[in-house]
C-alpha positions in Angstrom: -4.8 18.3 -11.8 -7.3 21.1 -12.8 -10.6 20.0 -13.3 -12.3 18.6 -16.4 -16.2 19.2 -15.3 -17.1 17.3 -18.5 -15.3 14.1 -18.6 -17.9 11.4 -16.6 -16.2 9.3 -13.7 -16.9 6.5 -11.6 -15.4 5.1 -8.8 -16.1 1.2 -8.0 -15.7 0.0 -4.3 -15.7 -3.3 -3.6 -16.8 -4.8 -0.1 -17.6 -7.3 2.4 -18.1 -6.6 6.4 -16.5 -2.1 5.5 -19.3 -0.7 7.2 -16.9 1.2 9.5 -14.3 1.8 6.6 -17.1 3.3 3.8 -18.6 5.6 6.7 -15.4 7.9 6.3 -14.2 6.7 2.6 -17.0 7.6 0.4 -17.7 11.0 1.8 -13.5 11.7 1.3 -13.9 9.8 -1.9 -16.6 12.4 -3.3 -14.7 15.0 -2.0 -11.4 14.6 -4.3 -13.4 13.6 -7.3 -16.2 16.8 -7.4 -12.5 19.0 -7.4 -11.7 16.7 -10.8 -15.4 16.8 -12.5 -19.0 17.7 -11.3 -20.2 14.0 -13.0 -19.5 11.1 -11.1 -21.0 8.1 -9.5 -19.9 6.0 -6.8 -20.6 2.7 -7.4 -20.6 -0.2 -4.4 -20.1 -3.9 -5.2 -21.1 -5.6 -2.0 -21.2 -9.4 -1.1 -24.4 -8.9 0.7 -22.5 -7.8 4.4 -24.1 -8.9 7.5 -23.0 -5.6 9.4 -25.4 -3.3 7.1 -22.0 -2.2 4.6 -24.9 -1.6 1.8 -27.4 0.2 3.7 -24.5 2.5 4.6 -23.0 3.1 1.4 -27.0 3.6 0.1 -27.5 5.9 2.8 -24.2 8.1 1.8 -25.7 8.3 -1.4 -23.8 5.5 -3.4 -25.7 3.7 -6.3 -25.3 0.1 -4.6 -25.0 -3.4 -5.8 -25.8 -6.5 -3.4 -24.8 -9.9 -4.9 -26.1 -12.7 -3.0 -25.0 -15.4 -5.2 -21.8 -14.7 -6.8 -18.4 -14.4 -5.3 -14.8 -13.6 -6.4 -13.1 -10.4 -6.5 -12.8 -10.7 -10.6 -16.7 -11.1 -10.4 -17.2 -8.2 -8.4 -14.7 -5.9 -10.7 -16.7 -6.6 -13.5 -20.5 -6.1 -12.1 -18.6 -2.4 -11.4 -17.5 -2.2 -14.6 -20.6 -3.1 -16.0 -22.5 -0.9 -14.4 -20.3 2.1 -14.7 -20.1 1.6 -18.5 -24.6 1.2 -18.7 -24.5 4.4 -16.4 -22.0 6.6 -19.0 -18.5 6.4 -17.5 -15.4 7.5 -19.2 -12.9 6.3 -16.2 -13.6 3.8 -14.2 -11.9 3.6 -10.8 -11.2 0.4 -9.2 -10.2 0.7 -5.4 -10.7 -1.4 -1.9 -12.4 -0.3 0.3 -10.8 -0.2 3.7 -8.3 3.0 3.2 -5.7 0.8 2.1 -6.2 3.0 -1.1 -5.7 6.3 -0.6 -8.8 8.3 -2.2 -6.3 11.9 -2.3 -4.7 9.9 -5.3 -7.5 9.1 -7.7 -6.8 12.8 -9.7 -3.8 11.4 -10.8 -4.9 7.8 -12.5 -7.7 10.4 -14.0 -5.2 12.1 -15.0 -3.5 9.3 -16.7 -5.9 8.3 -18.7 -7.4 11.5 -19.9 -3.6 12.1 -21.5 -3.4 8.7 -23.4 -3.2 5.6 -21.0 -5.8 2.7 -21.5 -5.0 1.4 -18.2 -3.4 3.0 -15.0 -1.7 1.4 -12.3 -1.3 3.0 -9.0 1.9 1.5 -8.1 3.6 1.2 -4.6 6.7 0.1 -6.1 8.1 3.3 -8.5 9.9 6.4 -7.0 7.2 8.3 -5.2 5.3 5.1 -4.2 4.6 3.9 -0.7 4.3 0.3 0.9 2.8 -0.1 4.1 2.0 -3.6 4.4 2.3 -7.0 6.8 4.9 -9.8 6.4 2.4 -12.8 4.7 0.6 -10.3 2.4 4.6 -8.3 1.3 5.8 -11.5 0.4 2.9 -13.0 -1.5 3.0 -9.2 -3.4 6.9 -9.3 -3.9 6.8 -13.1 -5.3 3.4 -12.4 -7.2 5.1 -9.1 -8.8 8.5 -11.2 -9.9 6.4 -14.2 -11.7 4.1 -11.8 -12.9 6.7 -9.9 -14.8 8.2 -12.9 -16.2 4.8 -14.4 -17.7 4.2 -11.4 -18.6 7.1 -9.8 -20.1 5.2 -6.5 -19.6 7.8 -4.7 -17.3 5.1 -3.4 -14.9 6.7 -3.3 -11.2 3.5 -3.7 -9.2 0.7 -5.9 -11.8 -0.9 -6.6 -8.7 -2.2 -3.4 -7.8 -6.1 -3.2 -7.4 -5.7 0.7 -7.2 -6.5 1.5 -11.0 -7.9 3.4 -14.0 -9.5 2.1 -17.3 -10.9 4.1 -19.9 -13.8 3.0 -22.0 -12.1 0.7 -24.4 -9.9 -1.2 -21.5 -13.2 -1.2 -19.4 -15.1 -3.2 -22.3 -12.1 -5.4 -23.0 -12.0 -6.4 -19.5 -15.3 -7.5 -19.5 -14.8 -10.7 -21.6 -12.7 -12.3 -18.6 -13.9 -14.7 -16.4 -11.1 -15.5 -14.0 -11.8 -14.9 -10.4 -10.2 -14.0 -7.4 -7.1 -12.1 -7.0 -6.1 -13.3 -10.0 -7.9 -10.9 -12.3 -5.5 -8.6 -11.5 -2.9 -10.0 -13.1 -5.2 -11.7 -16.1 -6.3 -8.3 -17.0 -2.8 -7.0 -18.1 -2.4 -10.0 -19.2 -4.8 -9.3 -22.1 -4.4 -5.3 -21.9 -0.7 -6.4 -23.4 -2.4 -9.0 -25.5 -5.0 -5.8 -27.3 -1.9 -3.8 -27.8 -3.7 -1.7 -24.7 -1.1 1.0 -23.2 -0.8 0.3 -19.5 1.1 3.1 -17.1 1.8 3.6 -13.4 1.6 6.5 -11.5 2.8 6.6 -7.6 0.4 5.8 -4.6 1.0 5.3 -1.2 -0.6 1.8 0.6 -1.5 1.8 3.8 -3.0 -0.1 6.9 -6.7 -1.2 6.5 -8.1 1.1 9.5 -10.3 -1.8 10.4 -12.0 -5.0 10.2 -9.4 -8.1 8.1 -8.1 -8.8 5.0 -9.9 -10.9 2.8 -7.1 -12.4 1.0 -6.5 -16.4 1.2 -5.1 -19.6 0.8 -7.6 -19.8 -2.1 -7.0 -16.9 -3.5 -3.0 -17.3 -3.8 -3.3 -20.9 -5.1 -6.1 -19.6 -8.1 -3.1 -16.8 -8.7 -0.5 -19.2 -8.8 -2.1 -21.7 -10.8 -2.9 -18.6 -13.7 1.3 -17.8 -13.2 2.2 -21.6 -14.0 -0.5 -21.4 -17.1 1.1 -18.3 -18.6 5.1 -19.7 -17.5 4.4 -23.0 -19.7 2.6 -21.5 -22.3 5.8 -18.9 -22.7 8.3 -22.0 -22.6 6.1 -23.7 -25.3 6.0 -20.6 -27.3 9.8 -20.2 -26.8 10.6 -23.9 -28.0 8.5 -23.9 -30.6 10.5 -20.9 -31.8 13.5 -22.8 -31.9 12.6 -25.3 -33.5 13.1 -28.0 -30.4 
């Protein structure tokens, strides 16, 4: 895309223990997003690392916050969000940390929203997407995806993806959630659908982490399952109700 040197971007990493993953990241990150605009922030949400991840992001120049007492992915997103909103953003970018995300596609979900979207998606599962991923995490994505999208009705193929864009107005709405986890995700579409919000996906490739572990677990899939089975009965209500059953 060509640049827009006006429109104010900021890009919200969130870590734990990515000391060796942010060392490389944020400089690459920096690098794709001063060919988009000369104003942007990167922003670090970090649950206070024991291997110095916030002194390295600080020390890469990143505006930095350390939460000591609050955990939860959905927590994290928000504190982001927050702060990118009080420091003048226009698009917010939401990404991991550990090159899973590939920074070379941020222009695009820019891109997205500067022609219209409220929210975008970078999807691994439309044409031009790429899914580079292990067996436990593929199949919690490929179930999550398929209950997603009947709770949901929202015809999104990957709701799951962290990898996003959300202009002012999705940004704010966001805010007023307080589910946790992975889960936040999903919940977030859940009520983009629910503000008449327009939600689009544009291709990314996922790869590897290049190190350190995944921090997705047992808790974390039975929060997002519980949320699924809330939305499924409240649709079945709805749908009897309806009928008059």
């Amino acid at each position: 895309m060509k640049g827009n040197f006006k429109v104010n971007v900021a890009v919200v990493l969130l870590t734990y223990m990515e000391a060796e993953n942010i060392e490389t990241l944020i400089p690459a990150i920096k690098g794709v997003v001063s060919r988009v605009t000369e104003n942007f922030d990167v922003i670090v949400v970090d649950d206070d690392s024991p291997d110095g991840t916030a002194r390295a992001a600080e020390a890469l120049g990143s505006h930095v916050l350390v939460r000591r007492n609050e955990r939860g992915l959905g927590s994290a997103i928000r504190a982001g969000i927050r702060e990118a909103l009080s420091r003048g953003a226009d698009v917010i970018i939401t990404m991991d940390a550990d090159w899973q995300h590939n920074p070379q596609h941020i222009p695009r979900l820019i891109n997205a929203c500067l022609e219209g979207a409220d929210i975008a998606l970078g999807s691994r599962r439309i044409p031009g997407g790429q899914l580079e991923m292990g067996l436990f995490r593929g199949l919690i994505s490929l179930g999550a995806k398929k209950l997603s999208n009947i709770a949901l009705r929202s015809g999104v193929k990957d709701p799951t993806s962290g990898f996003r864009a959300y202009n002012r107005r999705a940004a704010e709405e966001v805010l007023a959630l307080r589910t946790n986890g992975y889960v936040f995700q999903v919940d977030s579409l859940r009520l983009a659908r629910k503000r008449g919000l327009r939600i689009v996906e544009a291709p990314i490739s996922f790869n590897s982490r290049r190190h350190g572990v995944s921090k997705l677990g047992l808790s974390e899939v039975m929060e997002y399952s519980g949320l699924l089975f809330t939305l499924l009965t409240r649709r079945l209500r709805t749908a009897v109700d309806s009928s008059g059953g």
